[in-house]
C-alpha positions in Angstrom: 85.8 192.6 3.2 84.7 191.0 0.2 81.1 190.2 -0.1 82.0 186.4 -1.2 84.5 185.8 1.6 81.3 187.6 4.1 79.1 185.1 2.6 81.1 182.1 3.3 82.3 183.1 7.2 78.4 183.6 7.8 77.5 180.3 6.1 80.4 179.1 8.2 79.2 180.2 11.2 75.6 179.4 10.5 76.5 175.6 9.8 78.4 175.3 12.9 75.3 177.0 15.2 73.5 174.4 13.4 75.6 171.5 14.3 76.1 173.0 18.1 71.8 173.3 18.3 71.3 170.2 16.9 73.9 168.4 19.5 72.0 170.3 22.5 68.8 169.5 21.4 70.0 165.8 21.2 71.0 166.0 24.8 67.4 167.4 26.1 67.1 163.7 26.3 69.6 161.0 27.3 69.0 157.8 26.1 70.1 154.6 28.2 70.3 151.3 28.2 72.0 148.3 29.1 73.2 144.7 28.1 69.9 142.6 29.1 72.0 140.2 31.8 69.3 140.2 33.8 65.2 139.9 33.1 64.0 143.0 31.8 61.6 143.8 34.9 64.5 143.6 37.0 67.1 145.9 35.2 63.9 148.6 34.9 63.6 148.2 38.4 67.4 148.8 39.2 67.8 151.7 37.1 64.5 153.9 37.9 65.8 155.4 41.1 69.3 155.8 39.3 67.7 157.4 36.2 65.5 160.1 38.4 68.7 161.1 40.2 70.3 161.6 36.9 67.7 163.8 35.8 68.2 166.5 38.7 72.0 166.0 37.8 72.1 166.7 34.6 68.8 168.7 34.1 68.0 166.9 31.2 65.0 163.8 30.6 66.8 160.4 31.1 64.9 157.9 29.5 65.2 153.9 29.4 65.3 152.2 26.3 65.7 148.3 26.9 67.5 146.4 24.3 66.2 142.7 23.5 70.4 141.7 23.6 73.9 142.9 23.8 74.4 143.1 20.2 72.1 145.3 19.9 73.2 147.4 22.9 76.4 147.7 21.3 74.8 148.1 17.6 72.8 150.9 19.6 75.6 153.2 20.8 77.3 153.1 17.8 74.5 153.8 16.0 73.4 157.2 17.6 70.5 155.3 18.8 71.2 155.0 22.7 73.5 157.5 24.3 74.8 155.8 27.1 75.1 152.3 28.2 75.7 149.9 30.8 78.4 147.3 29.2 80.6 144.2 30.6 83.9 144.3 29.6 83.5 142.1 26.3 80.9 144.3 25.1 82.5 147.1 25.7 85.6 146.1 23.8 83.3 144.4 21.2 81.6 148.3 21.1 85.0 150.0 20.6 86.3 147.6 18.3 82.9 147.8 15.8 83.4 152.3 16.3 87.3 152.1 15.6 87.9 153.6 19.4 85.2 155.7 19.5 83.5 154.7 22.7 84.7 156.2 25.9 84.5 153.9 29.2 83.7 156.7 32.0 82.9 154.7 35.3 82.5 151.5 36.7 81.5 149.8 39.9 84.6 149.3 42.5 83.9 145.8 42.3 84.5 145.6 38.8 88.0 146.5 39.4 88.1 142.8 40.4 85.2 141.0 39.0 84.7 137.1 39.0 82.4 134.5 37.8 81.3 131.3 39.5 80.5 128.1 38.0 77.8 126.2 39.9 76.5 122.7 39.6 74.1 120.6 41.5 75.7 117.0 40.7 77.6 115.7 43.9 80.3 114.2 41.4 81.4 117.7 39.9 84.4 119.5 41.9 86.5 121.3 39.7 87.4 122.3 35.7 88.2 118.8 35.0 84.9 117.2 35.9 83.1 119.2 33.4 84.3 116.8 30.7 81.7 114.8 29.2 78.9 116.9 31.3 76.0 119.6 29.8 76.4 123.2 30.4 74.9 126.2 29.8 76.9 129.6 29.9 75.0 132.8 30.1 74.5 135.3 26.9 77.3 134.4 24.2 78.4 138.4 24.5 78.5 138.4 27.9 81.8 138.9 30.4 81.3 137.0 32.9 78.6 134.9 31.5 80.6 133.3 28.7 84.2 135.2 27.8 86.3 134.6 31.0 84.4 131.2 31.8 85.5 130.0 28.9 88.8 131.9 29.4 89.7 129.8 32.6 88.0 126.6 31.0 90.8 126.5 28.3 93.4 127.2 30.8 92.2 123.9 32.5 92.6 122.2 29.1 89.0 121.8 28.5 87.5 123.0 25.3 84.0 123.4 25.6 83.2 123.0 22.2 84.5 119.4 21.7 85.2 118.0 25.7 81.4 119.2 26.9 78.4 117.0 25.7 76.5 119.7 25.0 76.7 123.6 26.1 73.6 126.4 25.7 73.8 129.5 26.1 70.7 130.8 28.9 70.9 134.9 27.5 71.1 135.8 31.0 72.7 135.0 34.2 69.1 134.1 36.6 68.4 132.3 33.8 71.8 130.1 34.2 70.7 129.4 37.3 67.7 128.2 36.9 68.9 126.3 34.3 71.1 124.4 36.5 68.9 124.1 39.0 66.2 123.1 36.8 68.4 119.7 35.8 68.3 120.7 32.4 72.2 121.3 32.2 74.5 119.2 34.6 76.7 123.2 35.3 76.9 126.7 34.3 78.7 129.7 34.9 77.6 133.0 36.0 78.7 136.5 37.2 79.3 136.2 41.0 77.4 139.8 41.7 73.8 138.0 41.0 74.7 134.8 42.6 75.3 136.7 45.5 72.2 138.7 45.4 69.7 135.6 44.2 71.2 134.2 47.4 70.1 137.4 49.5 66.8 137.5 48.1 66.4 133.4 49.3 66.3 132.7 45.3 68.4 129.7 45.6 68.7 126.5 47.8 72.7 126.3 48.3 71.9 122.5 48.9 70.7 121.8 45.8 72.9 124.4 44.1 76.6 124.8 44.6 79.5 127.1 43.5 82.8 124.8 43.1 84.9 127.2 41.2 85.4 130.7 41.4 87.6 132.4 38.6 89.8 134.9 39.8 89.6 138.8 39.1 89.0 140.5 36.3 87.8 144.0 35.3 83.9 144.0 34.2 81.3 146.5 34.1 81.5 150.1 32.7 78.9 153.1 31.9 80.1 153.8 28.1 79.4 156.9 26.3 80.2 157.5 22.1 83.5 160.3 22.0 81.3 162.7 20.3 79.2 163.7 23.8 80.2 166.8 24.7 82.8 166.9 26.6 81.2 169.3 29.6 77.9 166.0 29.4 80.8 163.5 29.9 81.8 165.2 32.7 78.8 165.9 34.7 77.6 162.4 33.7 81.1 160.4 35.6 80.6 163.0 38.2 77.1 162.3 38.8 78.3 158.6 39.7 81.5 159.7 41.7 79.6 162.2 44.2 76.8 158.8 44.7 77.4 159.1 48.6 76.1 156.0 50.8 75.8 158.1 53.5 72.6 159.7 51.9 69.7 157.6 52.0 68.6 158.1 48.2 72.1 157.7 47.3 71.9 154.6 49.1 69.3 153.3 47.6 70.9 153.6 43.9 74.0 152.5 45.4 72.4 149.0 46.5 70.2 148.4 43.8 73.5 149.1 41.4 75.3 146.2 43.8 78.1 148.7 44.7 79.4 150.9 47.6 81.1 153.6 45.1 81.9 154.4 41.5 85.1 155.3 40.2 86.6 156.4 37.1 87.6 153.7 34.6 89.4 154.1 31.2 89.7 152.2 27.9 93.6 150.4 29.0 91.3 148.8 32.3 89.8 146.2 29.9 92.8 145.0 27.2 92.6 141.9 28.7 89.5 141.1 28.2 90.2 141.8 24.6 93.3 139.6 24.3 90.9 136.9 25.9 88.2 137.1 23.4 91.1 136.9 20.6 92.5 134.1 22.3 89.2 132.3 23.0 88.3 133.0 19.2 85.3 135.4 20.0 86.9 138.6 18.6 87.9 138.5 14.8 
């Protein structure tokens, strides 16, 4: 053989050991996050259990890296930054979008198959869609799913731009904080995703006398674990089965289970959540 064409297969070979070390020394850690719907004590809370068990599953160190909002969540992931992350469905199309489909949806909740938001109020003379005209009201993070896209989704479909029919909307950053906006009387509504309504309920977080749901969209699909296409393969697929063999029968699976709000995982793909992006086109959030 040649001594130039030797030279270049060894190069060859040594670059692509290189790249192959490099990409498994990346791995000794995963990095995740997730969009900061909730307050940052809380989501810490929620994924510590999750994160150990991930750990003996993977046999690598998981570490949390919270994100101050969803852009940079998204900005994060595409950015080599974070490894995996917990999206809604706009950020995840938002995510894909921004990496040219390079960000692979692996699981989601079973709820999210058929996720919904509720809009809650605590005037006596709000109903329905139509009585939010003229009224103040604060949606959640301007990113977020359930927080923002499909409430304003359903709000056009009711003939009500929030832009020009409202007298004035915020935007909270996160869904307790919707709440307690509404319940605060600084905004006359708001809408939320119905998973932490339910659980602020549970926990006795909210007087259902003084605050009200009177409208509740119907489904939709919401929340994924996203990944970037360039993991590994084999880490894609011990990370989605890691979440698929989560059995509630076990107490520490349990556990995870609960504090995720779900019974079960299952595998999601990238076709679950084009609606969500023909919404935020049609809503005018997606250029």
């Amino acid at each position: 053989m040649p001594r130039r064409r030797f030279h270049s297969l060894i190069s060859a070979a040594l670059l692509s050991c290189g790249l192959i070390c490099n990409l498994s020394m990346a791995q000794q850690v995963l990095r995740v996050s997730a969009i900061p719907d909730e307050a940052p004590t809380e989501l810490q809370r929620k994924f510590k259990p999750l994160g150990a068990y991930l750990e003996k599953k993977l046999g690598v160190k998981v570490e949390f890296i919270p994100v101050t909002d969803y852009a940079a969540s998204v900005e994060g992931l595409i950015n080599h930054k974070l490894d995996m992350v917990w999206f809604g469905g706009f950020t995840f199309v938002q995510a894909n979008v921004r990496s040219r489909g390079q960000i692979v949806p692996l699981v989601q909740r079973e709820e999210d198959e058929k996720f919904q938001s509720v809009f809650i109020t605590s005037k006596g003379d709000i109903n329905k869609l139509e009585d939010l005209k003229g009224k103040t009201f604060s949606f959640g993070s301007e990113s977020s799913t359930s927080g923002h896209l499909m409430p304003r989704s359903y709000l056009l479909a009711a003939k009500i731009n929030p832009d020009t029919d409202l007298k004035r909307i915020a935007f909270s950053g996160a869904h307790d904080a919707t709440v307690a906006a509404v319940a605060g009387g600084k905004v006359d509504a708001g809408a939320l995703n119905i998973s932490v309504w339910e659980k602020l309920i549970a926990q006795n977080k909210i007087d259902t006398k003084q605050v009200h749901v009177f409208y509740t969209t119907p489904g939709y699909f919401d929340y994924n674990w996203s990944v970037r296409a360039d993991m590994p393969s084999e880490m894609q697929k011990k990370i989605t089965e890691a979440f698929l063999t989560l059995n509630p029968a076990s107490p520490q699976d349990k556990e995870i289970l609960e504090l995720q709000r779900t019974k079960r995982f299952i595998p999601t793909k990238t076709e679950n959540y084009k609606a969500i992006e023909a919404a935020a086109h049609n809503a005018g959030l997606l250029k």
